[in-house]
C-alpha positions as CSV (number, residue, x, y, z in Angstrom):
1,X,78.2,106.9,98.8
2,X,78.1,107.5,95.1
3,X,76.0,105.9,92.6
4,X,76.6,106.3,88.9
5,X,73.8,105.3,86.4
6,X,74.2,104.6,83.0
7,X,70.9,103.9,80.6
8,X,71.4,103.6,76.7
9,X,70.5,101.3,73.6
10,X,74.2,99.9,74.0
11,X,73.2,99.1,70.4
12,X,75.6,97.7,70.1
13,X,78.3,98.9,72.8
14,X,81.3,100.6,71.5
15,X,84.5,101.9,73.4
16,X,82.8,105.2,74.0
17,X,80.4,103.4,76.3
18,X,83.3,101.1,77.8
19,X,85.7,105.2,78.1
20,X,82.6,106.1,79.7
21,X,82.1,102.6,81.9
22,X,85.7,102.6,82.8
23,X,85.8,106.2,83.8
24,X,82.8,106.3,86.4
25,X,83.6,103.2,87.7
26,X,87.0,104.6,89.3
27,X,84.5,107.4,90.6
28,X,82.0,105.3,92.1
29,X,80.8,103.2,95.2
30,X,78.8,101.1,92.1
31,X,78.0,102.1,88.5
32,X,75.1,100.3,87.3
33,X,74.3,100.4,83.3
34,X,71.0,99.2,82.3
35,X,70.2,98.7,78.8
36,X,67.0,99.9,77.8
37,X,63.8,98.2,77.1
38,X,62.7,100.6,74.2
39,X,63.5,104.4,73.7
40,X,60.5,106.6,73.3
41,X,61.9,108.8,71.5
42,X,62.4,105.9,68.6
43,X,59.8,104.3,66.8
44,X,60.9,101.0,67.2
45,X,63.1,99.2,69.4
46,X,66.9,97.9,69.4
47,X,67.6,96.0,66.8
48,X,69.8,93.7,69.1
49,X,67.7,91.6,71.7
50,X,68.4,92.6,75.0
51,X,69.9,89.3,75.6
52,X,72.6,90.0,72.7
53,X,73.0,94.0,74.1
54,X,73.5,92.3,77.7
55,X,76.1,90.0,76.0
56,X,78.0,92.5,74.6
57,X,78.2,94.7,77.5
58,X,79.3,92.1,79.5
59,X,82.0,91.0,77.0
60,X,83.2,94.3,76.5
61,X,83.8,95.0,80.3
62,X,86.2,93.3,82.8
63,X,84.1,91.6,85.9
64,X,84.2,94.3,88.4
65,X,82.1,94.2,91.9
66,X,81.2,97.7,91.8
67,X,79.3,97.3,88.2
68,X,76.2,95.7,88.0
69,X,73.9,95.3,84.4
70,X,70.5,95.4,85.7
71,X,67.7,94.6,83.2
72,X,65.1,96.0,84.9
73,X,63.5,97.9,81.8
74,X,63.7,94.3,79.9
75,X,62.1,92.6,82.3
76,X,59.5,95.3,83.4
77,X,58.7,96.8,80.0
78,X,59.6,99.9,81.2
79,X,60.2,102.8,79.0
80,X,61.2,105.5,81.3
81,X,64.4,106.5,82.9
82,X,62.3,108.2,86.1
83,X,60.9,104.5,86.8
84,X,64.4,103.4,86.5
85,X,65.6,106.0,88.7
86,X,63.0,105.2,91.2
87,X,63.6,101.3,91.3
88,X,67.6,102.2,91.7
89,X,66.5,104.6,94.4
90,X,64.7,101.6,96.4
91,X,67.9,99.4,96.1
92,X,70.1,101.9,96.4
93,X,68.4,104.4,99.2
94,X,71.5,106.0,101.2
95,X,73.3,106.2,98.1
96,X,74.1,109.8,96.0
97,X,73.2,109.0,92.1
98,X,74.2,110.6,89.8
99,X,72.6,109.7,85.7
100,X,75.4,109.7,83.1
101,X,73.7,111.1,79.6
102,X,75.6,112.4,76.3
103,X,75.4,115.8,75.3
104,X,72.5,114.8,72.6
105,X,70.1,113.7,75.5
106,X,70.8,116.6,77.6
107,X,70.3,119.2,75.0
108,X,66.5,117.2,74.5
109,X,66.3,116.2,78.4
110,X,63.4,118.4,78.6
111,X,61.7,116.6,76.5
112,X,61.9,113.1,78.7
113,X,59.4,112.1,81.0
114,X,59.2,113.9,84.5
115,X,62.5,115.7,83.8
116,X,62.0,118.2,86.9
117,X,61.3,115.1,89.0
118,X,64.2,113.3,87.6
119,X,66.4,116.4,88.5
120,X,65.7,116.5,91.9
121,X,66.4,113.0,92.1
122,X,70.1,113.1,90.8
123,X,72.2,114.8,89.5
124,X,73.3,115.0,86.2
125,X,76.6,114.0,84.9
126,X,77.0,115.3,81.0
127,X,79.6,113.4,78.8
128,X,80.7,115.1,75.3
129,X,82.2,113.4,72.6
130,X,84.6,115.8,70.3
131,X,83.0,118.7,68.7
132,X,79.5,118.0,71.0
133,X,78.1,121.6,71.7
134,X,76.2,121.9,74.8
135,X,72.9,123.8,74.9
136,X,72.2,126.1,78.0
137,X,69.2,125.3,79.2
138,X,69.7,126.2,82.6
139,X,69.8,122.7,84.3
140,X,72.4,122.0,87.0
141,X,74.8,119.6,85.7
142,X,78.3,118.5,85.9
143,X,80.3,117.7,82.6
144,X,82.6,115.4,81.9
145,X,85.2,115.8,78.8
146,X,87.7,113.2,79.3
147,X,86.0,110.6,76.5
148,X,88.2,110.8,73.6
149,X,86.3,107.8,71.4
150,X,84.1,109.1,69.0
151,X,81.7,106.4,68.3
152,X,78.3,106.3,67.4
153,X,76.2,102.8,67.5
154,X,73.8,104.4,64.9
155,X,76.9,104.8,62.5
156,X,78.3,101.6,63.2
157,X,75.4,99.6,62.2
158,X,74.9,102.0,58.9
159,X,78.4,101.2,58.5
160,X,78.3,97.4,59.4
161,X,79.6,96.2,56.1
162,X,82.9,98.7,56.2
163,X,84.6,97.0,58.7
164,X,87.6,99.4,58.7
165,X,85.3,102.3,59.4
166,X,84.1,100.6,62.7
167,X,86.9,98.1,64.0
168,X,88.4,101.1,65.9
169,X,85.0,101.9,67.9
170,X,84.2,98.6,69.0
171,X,85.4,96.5,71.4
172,X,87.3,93.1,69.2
173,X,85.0,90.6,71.0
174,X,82.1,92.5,70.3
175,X,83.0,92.8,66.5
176,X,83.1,88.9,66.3
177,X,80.5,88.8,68.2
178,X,78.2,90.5,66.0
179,X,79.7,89.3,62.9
180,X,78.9,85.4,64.2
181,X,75.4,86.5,65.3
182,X,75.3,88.4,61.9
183,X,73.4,91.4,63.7
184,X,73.1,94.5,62.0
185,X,73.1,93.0,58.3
């Protein structure tokens, strides 16, 4: 059975994270997306609670029995996607995962934590958005090119108050979302 894994910021979500939800989900046995606790390759942390990331996930995605948002990093402090990997290895033991990252993680994956470990843990499913280039660094990996959104969350917060420039990447629900929460001003 196949288990897809999805970490990020989600912050805040935008349709390339729903492309990317929609299209593993079809793919998988269960897809689980877990919004991180704090990256460690930022200095600081989401500027969204998790609560409000959770929110927005959850509003941007149709109820679906094989998705699950875990907050396991919330609630554990966690930092790391091998401890991540590990605890969806305990839930999840006769299951294949596979760890969906973008092409500007992988081309700085050996940077994270335990990398190697990680690797022989899953396997690694790239997504690209248009015009990503892919580094060879010669990791086994499979990539995935059918996302057509391009949309950042770090430009969509720069760009909070230029609502035509960002309507198109998110999700409506999450736009009036934000706006009533006033996040990112």
């Amino acid at each position: 059975m196949n288990l897809y894994f999805f970490g990020g910021s989600f912050d805040p979500p935008h349709l390339g994270h729903k492309e990317i939800i929609n299209h593993f989900i079809d793919k998988s046995d269960m897809l689980v997306v877990c919004p991180s606790y704090k990256s460690p390759f930022k200095n600081r942390g989401p500027i969204a609670s998790f609560l409000q990331r959770k929110k927005m996930l959850e509003m941007m995605i149709l109820p679906n029995k094989k998705l699950s948002i875990i907050d396991y990093e919330y609630n554990n402090k966690v930092n790391y996607t091998i401890d991540t990997i590990k605890y969806i290895k305990s839930l999840y033991s006769g299951y294949q995962i596979y760890l969906i990252i973008g092409v500007d993680q992988f081309n700085k994956f050996h940077l994270w934590k335990d990398y190697k470990h990680i690797l022989d843990l899953v396997t690694l499913q790239v997504v690209s958005r248009p015009g990503d280039q892919i580094i060879d660094n010669n990791m086994n990996f499979v990539h995935t090119k059918v996302i057509n959104v391009d949309a950042s969350s770090s430009y969509i917060r720069k760009n909070i108050f230029h609502i035509d420039e960002i309507s198109g990447m998110l999700d409506q629900s999450v736009l009036k979302y934000i706006n009533s929460k006033r996040l990112y001003n």
